[in-house]
C-alpha positions in Angstrom: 41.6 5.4 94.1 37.7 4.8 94.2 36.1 4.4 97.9 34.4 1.8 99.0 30.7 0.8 98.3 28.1 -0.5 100.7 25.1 -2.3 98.6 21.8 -4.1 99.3 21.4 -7.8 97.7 18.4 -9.4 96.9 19.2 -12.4 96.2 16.8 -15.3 95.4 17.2 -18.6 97.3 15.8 -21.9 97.2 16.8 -25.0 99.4 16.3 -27.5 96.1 14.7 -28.0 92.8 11.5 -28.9 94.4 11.3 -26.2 97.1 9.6 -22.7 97.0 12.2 -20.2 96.4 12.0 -16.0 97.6 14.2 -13.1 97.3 16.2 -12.7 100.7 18.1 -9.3 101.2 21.0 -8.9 102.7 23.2 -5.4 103.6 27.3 -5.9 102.4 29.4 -3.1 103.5 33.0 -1.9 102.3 33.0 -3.2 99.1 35.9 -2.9 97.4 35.4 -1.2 93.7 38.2 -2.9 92.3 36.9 -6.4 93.7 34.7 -8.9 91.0 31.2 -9.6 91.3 32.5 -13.2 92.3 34.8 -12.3 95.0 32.2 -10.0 96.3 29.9 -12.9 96.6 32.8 -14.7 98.6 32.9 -12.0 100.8 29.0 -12.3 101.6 29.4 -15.7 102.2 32.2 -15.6 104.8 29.3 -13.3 106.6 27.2 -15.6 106.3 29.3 -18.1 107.5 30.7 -16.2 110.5 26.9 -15.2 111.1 26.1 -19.1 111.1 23.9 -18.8 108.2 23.8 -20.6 105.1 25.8 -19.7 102.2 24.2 -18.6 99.1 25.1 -21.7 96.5 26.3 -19.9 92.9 28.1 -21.6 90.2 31.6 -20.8 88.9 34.9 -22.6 87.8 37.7 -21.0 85.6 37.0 -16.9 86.7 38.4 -15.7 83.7 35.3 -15.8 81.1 36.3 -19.1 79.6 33.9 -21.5 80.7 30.7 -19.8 81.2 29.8 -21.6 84.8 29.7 -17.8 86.5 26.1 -17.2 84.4 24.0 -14.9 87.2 21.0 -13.1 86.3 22.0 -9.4 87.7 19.5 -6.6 87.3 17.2 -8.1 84.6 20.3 -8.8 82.8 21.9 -12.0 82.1 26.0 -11.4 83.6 24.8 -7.9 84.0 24.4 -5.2 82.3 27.9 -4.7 80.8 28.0 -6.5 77.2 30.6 -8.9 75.8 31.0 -9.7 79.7 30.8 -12.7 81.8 29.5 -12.5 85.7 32.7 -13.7 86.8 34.8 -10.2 84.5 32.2 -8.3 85.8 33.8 -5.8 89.1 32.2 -3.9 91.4 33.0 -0.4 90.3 29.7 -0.8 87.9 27.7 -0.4 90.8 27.1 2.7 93.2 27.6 3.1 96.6 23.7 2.5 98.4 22.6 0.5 95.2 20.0 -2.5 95.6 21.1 -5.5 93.0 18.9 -8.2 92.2 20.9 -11.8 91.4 18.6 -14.6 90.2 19.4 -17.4 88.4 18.7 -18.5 85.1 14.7 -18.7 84.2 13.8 -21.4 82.1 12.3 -24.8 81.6 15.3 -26.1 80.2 17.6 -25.0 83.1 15.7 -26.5 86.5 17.5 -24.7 89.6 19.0 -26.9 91.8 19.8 -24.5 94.5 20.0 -20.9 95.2 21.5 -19.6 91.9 23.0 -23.0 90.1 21.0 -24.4 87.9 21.1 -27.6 85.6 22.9 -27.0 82.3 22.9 -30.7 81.1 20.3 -30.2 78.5 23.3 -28.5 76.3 25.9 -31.5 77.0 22.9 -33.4 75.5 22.0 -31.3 72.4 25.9 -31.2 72.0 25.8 -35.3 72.2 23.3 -35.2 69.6 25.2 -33.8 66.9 27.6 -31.3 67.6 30.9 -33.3 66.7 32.3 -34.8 63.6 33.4 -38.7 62.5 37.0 -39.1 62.7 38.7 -42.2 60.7 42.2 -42.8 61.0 44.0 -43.9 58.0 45.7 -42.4 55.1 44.1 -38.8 54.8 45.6 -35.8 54.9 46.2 -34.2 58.1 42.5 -31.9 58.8 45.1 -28.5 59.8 46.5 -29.1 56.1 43.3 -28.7 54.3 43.1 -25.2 52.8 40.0 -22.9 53.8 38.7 -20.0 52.8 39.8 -17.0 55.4 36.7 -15.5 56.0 34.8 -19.0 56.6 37.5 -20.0 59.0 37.2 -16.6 60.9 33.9 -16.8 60.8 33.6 -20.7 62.2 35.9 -18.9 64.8 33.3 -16.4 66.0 30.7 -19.1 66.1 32.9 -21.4 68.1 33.3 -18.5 70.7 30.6 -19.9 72.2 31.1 -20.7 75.4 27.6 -22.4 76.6 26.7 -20.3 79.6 23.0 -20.0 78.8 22.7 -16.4 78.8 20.7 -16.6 75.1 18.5 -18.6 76.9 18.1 -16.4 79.9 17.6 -13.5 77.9 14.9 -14.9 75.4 11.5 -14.8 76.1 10.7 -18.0 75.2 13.2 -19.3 76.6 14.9 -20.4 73.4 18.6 -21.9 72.7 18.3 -21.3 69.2 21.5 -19.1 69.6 23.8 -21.7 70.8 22.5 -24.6 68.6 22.9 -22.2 65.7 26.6 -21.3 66.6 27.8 -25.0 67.5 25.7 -26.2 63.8 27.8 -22.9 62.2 31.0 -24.2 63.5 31.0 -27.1 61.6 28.9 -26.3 58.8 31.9 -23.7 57.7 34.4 -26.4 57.9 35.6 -29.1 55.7 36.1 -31.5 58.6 32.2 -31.0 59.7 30.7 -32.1 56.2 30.4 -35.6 56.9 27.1 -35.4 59.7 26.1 -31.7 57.8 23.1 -33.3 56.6 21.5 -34.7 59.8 23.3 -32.3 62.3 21.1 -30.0 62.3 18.1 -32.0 62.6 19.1 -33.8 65.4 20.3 -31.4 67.6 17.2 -28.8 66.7 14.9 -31.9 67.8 17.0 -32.3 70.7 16.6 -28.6 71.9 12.8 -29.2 71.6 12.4 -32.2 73.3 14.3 -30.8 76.5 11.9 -27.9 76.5 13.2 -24.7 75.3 11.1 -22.9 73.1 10.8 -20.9 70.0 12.6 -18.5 68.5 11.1 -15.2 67.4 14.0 -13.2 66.3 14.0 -10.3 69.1 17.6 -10.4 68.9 18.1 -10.5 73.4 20.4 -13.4 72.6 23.3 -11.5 70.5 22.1 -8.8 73.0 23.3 -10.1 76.0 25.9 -12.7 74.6 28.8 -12.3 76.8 31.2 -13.6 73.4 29.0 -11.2 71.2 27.8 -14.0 69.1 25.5 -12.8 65.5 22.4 -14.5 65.6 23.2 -14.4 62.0 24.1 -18.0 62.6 20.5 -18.7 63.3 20.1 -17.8 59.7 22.3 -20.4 58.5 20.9 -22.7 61.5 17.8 -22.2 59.4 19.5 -23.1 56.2 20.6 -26.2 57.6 18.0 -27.1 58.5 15.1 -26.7 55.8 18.3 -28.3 53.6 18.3 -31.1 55.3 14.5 -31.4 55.3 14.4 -31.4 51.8 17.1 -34.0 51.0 14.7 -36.3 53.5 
């Protein structure tokens, strides 16, 4: 059984969206190895708490790497630097006893903090609103699960609808681009039968979307698939592309 761990945080704080923010360090001793990065953030609050001191605000919901909410920048690494993870899968054994870790939350234009390390993900909910579902009309079709599909299209709409929309591409980008989750919620549809009814304007619209809410370019570094916690191919960006310049064209 692994020991204990005492670690240094520096962790960056900021009372509101308008407010200055700073890195603030605090000392956590006896961490358990086998604890999550979460529940060691719990366990610095309750110090905080018992200390009279205000808890550090983070974002989280399911805990299980489903819904994305946990997204912490750890270490100049968007969930940390273990891949295919989210924060919240992320334990404590990764780091060693005396370490410093840096949390910060996500950096970009598109994502304006609102405190401490939770920041405003609405700007996807919106590019999602804009084109990322299909038209449903009742009536006498045939049922969409009894439509046959090619094996390796459906396993490969499958991979692109992984995404969970945590941000991290956008964390992890330079330009702060979401060109990776546009591209895999675009892919998931564009694969299917049941998305080829808004193919020829989805993409437009939600690309425009993405740039009107401020995120920027992409430039093909490839940080996104990087540092995808669902290991998502920025080959849908390709087909993103595709879609795209298609679409153009018909215009």
């Amino acid at each position: 059984m692994e020991k204990n761990i005492n670690i240094t945080l520096k962790v960056w704080r900021q009372a509101g969206p308008k407010a200055k923010g700073k890195f603030v360090k605090y000392r956590l001793e006896n961490v358990s190895p086998d604890s999550s990065f979460l529940e060691m953030l719990d366990m610095l609050n309750e110090k905080l708490i018992s200390e009279r001191k205000e808890p550090i605000a983070f974002d989280h919901d399911c805990r299980e790497g489903i819904c994305g909410m946990c997204g912490l920048y750890i270490n100049g690494h968007p969930h940390g630097a273990m891949g295919g993870t989210t924060t919240c899968q992320l334990h404590m054994r990764k780091f060693k006893d005396g370490e410093t870790i840096t949390i910060e939350p996500w950096r970009s234009t598109g994502f304006p903090v609102i405190k401490d390390l939770i920041v405003n993900r609405n700007a996807f909910d919106t590019i999602m609103q804009a084109g990322g579902f299909i038209s449903v009309n009742t009536g006498g079709v045939p049922d969409g699960n009894a439509i046959p599909i090619q094996h390796d299209k459906a396993e490969e709409a499958m991979d692109a609808a992984s995404c969970i929309g945590c941000g991290a591409c956008v964390a992890a980008c330079k330009n702060g681009s979401a060109m990776l989750f546009v591209a895999a919620k675009v892919s998931q549809f564009a694969l299917l039968p049941q998305g080829q009814v808004e193919r020829a304007t989805r993409a437009k619209a939600m690309v425009a979307k993405m740039d009107e809410l401020g995120f920027g370019n992409c430039t093909n570094t490839g940080a996104c698939e990087a540092e995808c916690p669902k290991n998502v191919s920025i080959a849908h960006i390709a087909r993103l592309n595709r879609e795209y310049l298609s679409a153009k064209v018909k215009d």
